[in-house]
N, C-alpha and C positions, 0 to 999 in steps of 0.2 A: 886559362882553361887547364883542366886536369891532366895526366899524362892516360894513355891509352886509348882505345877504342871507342868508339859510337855505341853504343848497344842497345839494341832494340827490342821489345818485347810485346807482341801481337798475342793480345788474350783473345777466343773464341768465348760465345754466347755460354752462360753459366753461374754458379756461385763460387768463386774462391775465397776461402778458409783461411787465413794465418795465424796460426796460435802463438806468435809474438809480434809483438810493434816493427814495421819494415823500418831500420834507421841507417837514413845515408849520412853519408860526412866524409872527409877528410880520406878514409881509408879506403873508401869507392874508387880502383883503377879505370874509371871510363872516363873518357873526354865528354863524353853526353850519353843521357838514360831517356831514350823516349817509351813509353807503357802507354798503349792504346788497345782500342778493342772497335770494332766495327758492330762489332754484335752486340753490345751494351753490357760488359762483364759487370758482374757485382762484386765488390772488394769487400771483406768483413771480419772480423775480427772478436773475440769474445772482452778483449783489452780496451784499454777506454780510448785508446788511443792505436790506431791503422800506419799511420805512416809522419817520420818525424823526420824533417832536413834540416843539419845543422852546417854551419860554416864550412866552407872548403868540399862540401859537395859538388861534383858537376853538372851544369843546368840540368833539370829536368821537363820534361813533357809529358804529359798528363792527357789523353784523349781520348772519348769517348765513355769514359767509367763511370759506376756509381758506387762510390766509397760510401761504406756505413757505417764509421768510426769515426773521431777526429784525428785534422791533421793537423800537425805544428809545424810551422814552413818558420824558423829560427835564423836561417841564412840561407847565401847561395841565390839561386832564381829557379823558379819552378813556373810553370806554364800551367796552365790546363784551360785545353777548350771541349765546351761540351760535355763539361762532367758536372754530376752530381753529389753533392758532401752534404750525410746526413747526420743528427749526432753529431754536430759539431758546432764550435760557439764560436764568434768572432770576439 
């Protein structure tokens, strides 16, 4: 596991905007990243690409979202329950 903290981040009901690809790895000080929403956030991005985990990330968790980009999950362990991934290809 990573060196530092848990960090948690509770999105409220809405559209969030990123105008660059979110990329974790290696450089992420969190022991674990959980990102959830109860209220069914939308994640989006104008990029072909929303969210990319490479090696040496710390687990993530993923709950409740609907991402409408792709995601590249490269390494590491990500979770996600209850989310939706749109714009994206296996």
């Amino acid at each position: 596991m990573a060196a530092g903290v848990l960090t948690i981040v509770q999105l409220g009901a809405g559209l969030y905007m990123f105008n660059e690809t979110i990329c974790l790895g290696g450089h992420v000080q969190a022991s674990e990243i959980q990102l959830f929403s109860d209220a069914g956030a939308v994640l989006m991005t104008e990029q072909p690409t929303l969210l990319t985990v490479d090696d040496f990330a710390p687990p993530i968790q993923l709950r409740g979202l609907h991402l409408r980009a792709q995601v590249h999950i490269n390494g590491s362990q990500v979770r996600m329950n209850n989310c939706t991934v749109q714009h994206s290809y296996a």
